[in-house]
Structures are given as structure tokens and as C-alpha cells.
N, C-alpha and C positions, 0 to 999 in steps of 0.2 A: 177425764172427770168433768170437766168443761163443760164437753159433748153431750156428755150424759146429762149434764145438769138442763143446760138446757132443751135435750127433748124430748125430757120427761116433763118437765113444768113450763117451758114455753106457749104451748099451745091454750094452757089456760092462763097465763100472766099476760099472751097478748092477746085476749077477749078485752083487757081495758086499755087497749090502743087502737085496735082493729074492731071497725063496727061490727061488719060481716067476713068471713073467711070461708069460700066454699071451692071444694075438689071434685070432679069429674074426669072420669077415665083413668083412677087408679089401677083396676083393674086390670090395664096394661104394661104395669109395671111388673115384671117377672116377682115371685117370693124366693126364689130361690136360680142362681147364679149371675154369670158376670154383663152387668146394663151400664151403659152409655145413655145417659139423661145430656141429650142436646134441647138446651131452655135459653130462648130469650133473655135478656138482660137488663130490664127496663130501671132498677130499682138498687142499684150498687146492690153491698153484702145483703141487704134484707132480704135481695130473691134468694139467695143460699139458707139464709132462716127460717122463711117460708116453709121451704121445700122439705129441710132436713128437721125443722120441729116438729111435723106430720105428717113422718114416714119411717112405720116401725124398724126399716132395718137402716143400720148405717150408710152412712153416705159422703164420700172426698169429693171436695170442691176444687174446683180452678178458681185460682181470684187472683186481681189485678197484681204483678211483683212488685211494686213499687212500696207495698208496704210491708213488704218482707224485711226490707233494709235496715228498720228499727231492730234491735235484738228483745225489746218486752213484745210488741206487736209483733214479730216472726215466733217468740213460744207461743204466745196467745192464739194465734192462728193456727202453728202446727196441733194442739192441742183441740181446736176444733176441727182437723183433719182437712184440713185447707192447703193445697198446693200452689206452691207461685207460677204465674208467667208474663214474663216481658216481654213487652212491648219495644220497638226501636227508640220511640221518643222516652223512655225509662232508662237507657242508655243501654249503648253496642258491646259494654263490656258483659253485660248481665244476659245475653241471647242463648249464649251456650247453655248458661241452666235448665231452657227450656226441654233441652233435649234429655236431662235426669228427672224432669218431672215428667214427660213422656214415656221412659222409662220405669218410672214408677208405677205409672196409670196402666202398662202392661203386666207389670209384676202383679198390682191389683187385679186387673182380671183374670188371671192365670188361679190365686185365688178364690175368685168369685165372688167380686167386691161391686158395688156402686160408685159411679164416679159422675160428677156433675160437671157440666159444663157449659160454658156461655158462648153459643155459638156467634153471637155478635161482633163478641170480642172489647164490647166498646158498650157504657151505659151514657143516657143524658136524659134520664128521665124524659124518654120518649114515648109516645102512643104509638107508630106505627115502626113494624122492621125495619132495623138497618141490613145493608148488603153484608151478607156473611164472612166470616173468616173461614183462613182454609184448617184453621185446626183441629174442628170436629171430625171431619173427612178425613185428614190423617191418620190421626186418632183409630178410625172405625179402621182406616183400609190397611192400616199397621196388624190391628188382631187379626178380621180376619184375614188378611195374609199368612197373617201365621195360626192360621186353621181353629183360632180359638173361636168359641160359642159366644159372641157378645151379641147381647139384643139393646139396640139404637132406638132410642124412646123421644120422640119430639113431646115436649111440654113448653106451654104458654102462661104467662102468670102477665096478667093483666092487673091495674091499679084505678082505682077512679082519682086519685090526687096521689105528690108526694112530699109535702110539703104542711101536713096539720092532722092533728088526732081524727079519730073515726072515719080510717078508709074501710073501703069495699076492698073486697080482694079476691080475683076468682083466678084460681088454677086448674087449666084442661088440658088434661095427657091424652097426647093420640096414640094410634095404633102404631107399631115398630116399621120402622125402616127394613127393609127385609136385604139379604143379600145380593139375592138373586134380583133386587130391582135395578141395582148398581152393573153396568157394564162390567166384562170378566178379561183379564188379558189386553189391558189398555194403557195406555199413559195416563202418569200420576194425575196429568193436567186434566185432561179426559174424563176422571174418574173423579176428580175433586169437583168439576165442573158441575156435571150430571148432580152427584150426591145433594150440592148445594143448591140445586136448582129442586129436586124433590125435598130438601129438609125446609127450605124457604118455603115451599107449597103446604107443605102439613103445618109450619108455624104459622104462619098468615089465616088459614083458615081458624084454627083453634086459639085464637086472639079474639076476646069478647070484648068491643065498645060498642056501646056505652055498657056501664052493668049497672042492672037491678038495684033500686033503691032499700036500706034497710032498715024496718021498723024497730021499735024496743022490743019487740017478744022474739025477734029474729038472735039477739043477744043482750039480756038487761044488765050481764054484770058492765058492759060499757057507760052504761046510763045511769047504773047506780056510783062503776067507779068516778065517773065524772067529779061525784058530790066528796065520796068519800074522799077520795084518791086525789085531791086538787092541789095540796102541797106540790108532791109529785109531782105530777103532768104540768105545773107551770114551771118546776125545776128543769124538768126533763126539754121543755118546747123554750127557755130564754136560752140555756148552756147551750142544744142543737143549732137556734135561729145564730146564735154569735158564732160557733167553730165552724159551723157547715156553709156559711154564706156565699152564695156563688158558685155550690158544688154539691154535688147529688148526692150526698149523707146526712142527708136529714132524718128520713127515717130509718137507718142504721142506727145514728146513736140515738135518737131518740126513743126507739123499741129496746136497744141497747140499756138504758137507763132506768126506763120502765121495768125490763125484767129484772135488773141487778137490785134495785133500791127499792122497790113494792114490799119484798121481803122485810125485808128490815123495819121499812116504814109499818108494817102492818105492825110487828110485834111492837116497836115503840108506844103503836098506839094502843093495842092489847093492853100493856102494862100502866098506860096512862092511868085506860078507863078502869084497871083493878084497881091501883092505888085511888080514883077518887071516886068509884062507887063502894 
């Protein structure tokens, strides 16, 4: 319900957070069966929100395990269809999970689901690549191993800031990964090597800086919610600057906030202006 909630009306609640929001190379996302979305990682959970509030069909995330640990934050999260995976520094006892969420992430394609994942491994509100993890590559060489149809989609989501209302935001999906580019009959080592040396090359190109400046007719309800919407966004940018200080969830919870309290706010004030006009 979560999931739904948000994306169906995300994509217009965060026009009054996001200046501009533009997508190129959808087109390369299959409509129908099982994709591996290997994406950059620049922007903690907001690149998963990005992605999955403007794009009609569902979509499982990998996100960081560490904050699966909480039991409200692990329903919250399974409920937006988000899987965990740890990390060594998240601790050695938690490693083995990874291998049920891998497990999972087969059971989904076998389905013919979308699964997102962050081939970095690692966010710090960065401009350019980090060196790759090996567990897109796994990932990929696990299905098809096992003969299943996955098509391996590099997308890039790019930020002009992360840290204050009215960003730019451009997301560019490349062409798929193809099987036949990957060596056949090799070492895992071999074949993780290779994979991450072509997925690193289709990321890096399809990474836009700087991006296009954006006017008010590009998006006015930003410039109109400015005015309206100013309770809000100064809630939503003091509670962000105090929890998130020092760490790359800024604009998580503060798009987080915007979407959940807009509503509300709006009707409060609906009701204002009936009772005093």
C-alpha cells in the first residue's frame, strides 16, 4: 500500500521539491519480463524513489542493511519492496542474509519482476563513479547461469546539489548489457572482472554534469509551492539539516516529509480558507 501510495502521487508531490526531473532512455527498459536495473548510487534512498515513482511497473530495491535492524523501519521498508544487504562494517553476523536476499532477487526473476540495484555499493553524495561492487555481476551471472531471460539495464541519475530544495535531476537509461558481451565458460573472477569493467563504461558515460539550468515554465508548481507550501519546506529543511547532519539523507527525508505532510497541509489549509471565506 506504501508502494502504491507513493507512485502514484510522488511524482507530482515532488514537483515542489525538485526543480526539474527529466528521463531519457526509458525506452530501454523492457515492459514486460525479468530486468536487472544496475544504477549508480549517488543520493542514498532518494535514487530508489526517483526511479520507482516514474516507472509504471514495479520495482525491489537493494538498500543498505543496516537499517533493516529497526523492526518499524524493516516493515516500512519491506512494504516499499526494499531488500536488505550488508555490508562487513554492518557486522559479520548479518553477511549470511545476503545470500536470502540473493535468493530472493532469483525467485523474482523467475517471476518476471524488476529489481534495482546499486552497483556502487556505497553512497557519499558523490559526482563521479566509485569502483564497482561485485554484486551486480553476481547477480546477472547467477540468472543467467541458470538459463533465465534477464535483461541488465545501466542507468545513471545524476543531481545538480544534495543538500537544499529545487534540484535538477536527470536520469539516463542505457542500452542492456547483453550476454553474449560477457565471456562464456570462465572464472567467476573473470567474468565479474570483465562485467564491471563494461557496466563502469555504460555508467560513466550516461552520467550528465553539469545539467541544464531550470526555468519556472520548465516546472511553476515548484515556484508557486515555494510561496504556498512555505510552512512545509521550512519543517521539512530544519528536522532534515538537525537528523541528517554529516550523512547523506538529506534529501531522503526531506522529500520523505514533503511527500507525507503536503497532504495534510493542503487540506488544513482547504478548510482554513472555507471556514474564513
Amino acid at each position: 500500500m506504501l508502494y502504491d501510495f507513493l507512485r502514484i502521487f510522488s511524482p507530482f508531490l515532488l514537483k515542489f521539491f525538485i526543480k526539474r526531473i527529466e528521463f531519457t532512455g526509458l525506452e530501454n527498459i523492457p515492459k514486460k519480463g525479468a530486468v536487472l536495473l544496475a544504477s549508480n548510487h549517488f543520493n542514498s534512498f532518494f535514487d530508489a524513489v526517483v526511479l520507482c515513482g516514474h516507472y509504471e511497473r514495479r520495482i525491489w530495491s537493494l538498500a543498505r542493511g543496516d537499517v533493516f535492524k529497526k523492526p518499524l523501519a524493516k516493515k516500512a521498508l519491506n512494504s516499499l519492496y526494499m531488500m536488505p544487504m550488508y555490508r562487513l562494517s554492518e557486522g559479520k553476523e548479518y553477511l549470511g542474509d545476503n545470500d536470502d536476499t540473493f535468493r530472493k532477487c532469483i525467485e523474482l526473476f523467475s517471476q518476471g519482476e524488476i529489481v534495482l540495484i546499486f552497483s556502487e555499493g556505497l553512497c557519499t553524495n558523490q559526482t563521479k563513479l566509485l569502483p564497482l561492487k561485485k554484486g551486480t555481476g553476481r547477480l546477472a551471472q547467477k540468472a543467467w547461469g541458470d538459463n533465465m531471460e534477464v535483461t541488465v539495464v545501466p542507468v545513471a541519475i545524476t543531481y545538480n546539489n544534495y543538500n537544499r530544495f529545487g534540484k535538477i535531476v536527470k536520469v539516463n537509461i542505457g542500452e542492456a548489457l547483453q550476454k553474449e558481451e560477457l565471456p562464456q565458460d570462465t572464472t567467476e573472477g573473470l567474468f565479474l572482472k570483465e562485467f564491471n569493467r563494461i557496466l563502469s563504461e555504460r555508467l560513466t558515460k550516461l552520467i550528465e554534469v553539469p545539467l541544464p539550468k531550470a526555468g519556472f515554465w520548465k516546472n511553476p508548481f515548484y515556484y508557486i509551492g515555494r510561496v504556498v507550501n512555505f510552512p512545509v519546506n521550512f519543517l521539512a529543511e530544519s528536522v532534515s539539516r538537525k537528523v541528517t547532519r554529516g550523512s547523506v539523507f538529506f534529501d531522503s527525508i526531506t522529500g520523505g516529509i514533503v511527500m507525507f505532510v503536503l497532504p495534510i497541509y493542503w487540506i488544513l489549509l482547504g478548510l482554513l480558507l472555507y471556514f474564513l471565506l
